[in-house]
C-alpha positions as CSV (number, residue, x, y, z in Angstrom):
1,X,-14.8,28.5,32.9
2,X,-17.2,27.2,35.8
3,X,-15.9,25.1,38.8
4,X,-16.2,22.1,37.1
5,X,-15.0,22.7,33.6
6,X,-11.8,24.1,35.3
7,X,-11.5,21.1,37.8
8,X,-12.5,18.4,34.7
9,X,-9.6,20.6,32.6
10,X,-7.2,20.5,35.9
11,X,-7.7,16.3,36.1
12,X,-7.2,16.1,32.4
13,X,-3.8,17.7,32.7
14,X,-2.9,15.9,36.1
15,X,-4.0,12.7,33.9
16,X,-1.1,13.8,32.1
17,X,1.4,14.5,34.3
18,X,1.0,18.3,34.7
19,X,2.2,18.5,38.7
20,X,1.1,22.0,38.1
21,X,-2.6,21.2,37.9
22,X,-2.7,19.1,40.8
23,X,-1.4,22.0,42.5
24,X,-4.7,24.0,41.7
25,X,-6.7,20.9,43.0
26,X,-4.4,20.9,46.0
27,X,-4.7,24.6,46.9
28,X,-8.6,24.1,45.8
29,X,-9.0,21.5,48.8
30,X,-6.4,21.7,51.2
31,X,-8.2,23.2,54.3
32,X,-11.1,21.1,53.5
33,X,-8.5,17.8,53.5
34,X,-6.7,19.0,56.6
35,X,-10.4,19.6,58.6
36,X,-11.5,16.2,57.5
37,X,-8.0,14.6,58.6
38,X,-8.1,16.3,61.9
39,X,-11.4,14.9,62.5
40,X,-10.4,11.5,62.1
41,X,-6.6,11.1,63.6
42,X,-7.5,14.5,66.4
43,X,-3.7,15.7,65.8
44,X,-2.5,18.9,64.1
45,X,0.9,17.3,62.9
46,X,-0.9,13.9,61.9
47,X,-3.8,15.6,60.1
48,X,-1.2,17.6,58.1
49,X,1.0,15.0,57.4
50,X,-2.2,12.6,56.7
51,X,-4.1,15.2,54.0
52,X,-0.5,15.7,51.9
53,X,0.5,12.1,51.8
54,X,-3.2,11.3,50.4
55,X,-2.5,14.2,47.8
56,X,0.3,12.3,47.1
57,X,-1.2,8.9,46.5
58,X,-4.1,10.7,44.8
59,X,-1.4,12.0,42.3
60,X,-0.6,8.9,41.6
61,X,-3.6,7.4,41.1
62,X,-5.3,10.0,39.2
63,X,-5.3,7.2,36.2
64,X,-8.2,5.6,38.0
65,X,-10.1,8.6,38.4
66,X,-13.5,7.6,36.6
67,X,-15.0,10.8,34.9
68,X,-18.1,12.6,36.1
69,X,-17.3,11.9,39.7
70,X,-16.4,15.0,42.0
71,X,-12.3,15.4,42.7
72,X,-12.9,15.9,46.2
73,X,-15.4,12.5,46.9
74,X,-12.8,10.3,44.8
75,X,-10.3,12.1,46.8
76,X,-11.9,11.8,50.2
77,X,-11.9,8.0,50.3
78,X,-8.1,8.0,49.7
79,X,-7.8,10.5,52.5
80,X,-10.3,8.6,55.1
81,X,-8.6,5.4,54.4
82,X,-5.5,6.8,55.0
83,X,-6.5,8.1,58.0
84,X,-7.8,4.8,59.4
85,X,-4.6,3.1,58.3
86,X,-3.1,5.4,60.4
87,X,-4.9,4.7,63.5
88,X,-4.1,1.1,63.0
89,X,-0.6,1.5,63.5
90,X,-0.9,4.2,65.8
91,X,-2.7,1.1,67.7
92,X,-4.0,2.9,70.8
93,X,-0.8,5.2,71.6
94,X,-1.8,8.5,73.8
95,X,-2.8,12.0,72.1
96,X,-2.0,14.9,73.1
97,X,-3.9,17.3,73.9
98,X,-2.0,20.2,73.1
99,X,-1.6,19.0,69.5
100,X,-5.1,19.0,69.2
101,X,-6.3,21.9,70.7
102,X,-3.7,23.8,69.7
103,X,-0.6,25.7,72.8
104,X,-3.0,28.5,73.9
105,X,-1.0,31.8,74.8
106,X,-0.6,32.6,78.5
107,X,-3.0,35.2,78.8
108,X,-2.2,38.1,81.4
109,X,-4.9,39.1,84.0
110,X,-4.9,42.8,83.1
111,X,-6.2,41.2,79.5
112,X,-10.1,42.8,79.0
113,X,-11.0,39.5,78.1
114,X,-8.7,37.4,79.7
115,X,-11.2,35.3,81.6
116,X,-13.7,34.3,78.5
117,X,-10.7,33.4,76.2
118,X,-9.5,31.2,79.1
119,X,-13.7,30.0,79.3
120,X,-13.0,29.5,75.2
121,X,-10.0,27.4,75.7
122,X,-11.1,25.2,77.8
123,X,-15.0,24.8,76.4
124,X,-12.7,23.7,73.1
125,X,-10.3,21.4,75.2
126,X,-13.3,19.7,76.3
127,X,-15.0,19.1,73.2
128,X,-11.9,17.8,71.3
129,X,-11.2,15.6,74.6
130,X,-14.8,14.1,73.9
131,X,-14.9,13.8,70.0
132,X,-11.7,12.3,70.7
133,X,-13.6,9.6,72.6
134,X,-16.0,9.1,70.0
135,X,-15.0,6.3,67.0
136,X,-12.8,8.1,63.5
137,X,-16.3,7.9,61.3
138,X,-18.3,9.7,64.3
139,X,-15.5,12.4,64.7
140,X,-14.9,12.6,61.3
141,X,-18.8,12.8,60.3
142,X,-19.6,15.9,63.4
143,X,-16.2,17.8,62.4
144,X,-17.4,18.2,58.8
145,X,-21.1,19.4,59.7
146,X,-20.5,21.1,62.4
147,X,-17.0,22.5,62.4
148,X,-16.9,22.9,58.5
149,X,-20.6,23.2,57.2
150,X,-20.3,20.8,55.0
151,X,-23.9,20.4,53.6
152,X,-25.6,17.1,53.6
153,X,-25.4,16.3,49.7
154,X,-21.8,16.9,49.9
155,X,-21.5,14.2,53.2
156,X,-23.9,12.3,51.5
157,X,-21.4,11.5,48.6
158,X,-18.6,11.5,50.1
159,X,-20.4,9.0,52.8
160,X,-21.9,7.0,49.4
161,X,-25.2,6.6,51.5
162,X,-28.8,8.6,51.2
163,X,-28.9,11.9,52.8
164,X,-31.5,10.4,55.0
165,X,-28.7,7.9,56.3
166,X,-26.4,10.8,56.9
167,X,-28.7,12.3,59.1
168,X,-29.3,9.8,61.0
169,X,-25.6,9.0,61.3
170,X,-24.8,12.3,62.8
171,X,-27.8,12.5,65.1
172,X,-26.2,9.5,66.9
173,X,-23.0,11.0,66.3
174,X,-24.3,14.0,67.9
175,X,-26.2,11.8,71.0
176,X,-22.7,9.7,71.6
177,X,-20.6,13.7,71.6
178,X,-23.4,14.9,74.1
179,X,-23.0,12.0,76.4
180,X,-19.0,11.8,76.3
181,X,-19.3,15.5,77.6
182,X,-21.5,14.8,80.4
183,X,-19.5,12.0,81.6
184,X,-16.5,14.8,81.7
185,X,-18.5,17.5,83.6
């Protein structure tokens, strides 16, 4: 069975109340969910907690699902306006920075490569503090291209807006990220 046979079969089931076919859809989408989460609220813990409870409110609204869309796009727009909802109430409290870029190991001096994985660390501190910066759609839009390789059809869906538009979108994304990092250099 191809892709999407199995994930039509999978929705048919969930449609009936199989929990254990949304499970495969789960486990089919999960990283991609989490990346796209992390890209709009910047947090580990909120970006895991943000990509299950729209699986959950997906579950529950898989009734509405209209046939011959793609799980993930129908999906996405719970997920992204979860996310934003999120933000709202989070109304403008602080992020850290540690959630986002993740506790680095202390790394001892004898280490071969001690000094480029501390270079690593804080090139990827820097960028996260500057897509931070940047507004949820922007952050969201660079973290699936660039971070995820999401291709431009797929964003393009998921976006409900030509390709062309996409484009566009992310070369100002992409111009707004550049200058956030030479404001922090």
């Amino acid at each position: 069975m191809q892709n999407d046979e199995q994930e039509a079969e999978w929705i048919r089931r969930c449609r009936e109340g199989d929990k254990e076919a949304f499970g495969f859809l789960v486990k089919k989408y999960m990283k991609q969910a989490y990346y796209a989460a992390l890209g709009f609220v910047g947090s580990h813990e909120d970006a895991l907690d943000a990509s299950q409870e729209a699986f959950v409110k997906a579950f529950r609204a898989i009734g509405t699902f209209e046939s011959g869309r793609r799980f993930y796009t129908w999906y996405y727009q719970i997920l992204r306006n979860h996310c934003l909802n999120m933000l709202r109430r989070r109304n403008g409290a602080t992020l850290s920075l540690s959630s986002i870029v993740g506790e680095t190991d202390e790394l001892q001096s004898n280490e071969p490569h001690a000094e480029a994985q501390m270079q690593l660390n804080e090139t990827r501190k820097s960028v996260w503090e500057a897509l931070w910066r940047l507004s949820p759609e922007d952050r969201s839009l660079i973290v699936a291209r660039d971070m995820l390789d999401t291709p431009y059809a797929t964003l393009a869906e998921l976006m409900e807006c030509p390709i062309g538009t996409v484009m566009s979108r992310l070369y100002h994304a992409r111009k707004r990220l550049r200058t956030q990092l030479e404001r922090a250099s």
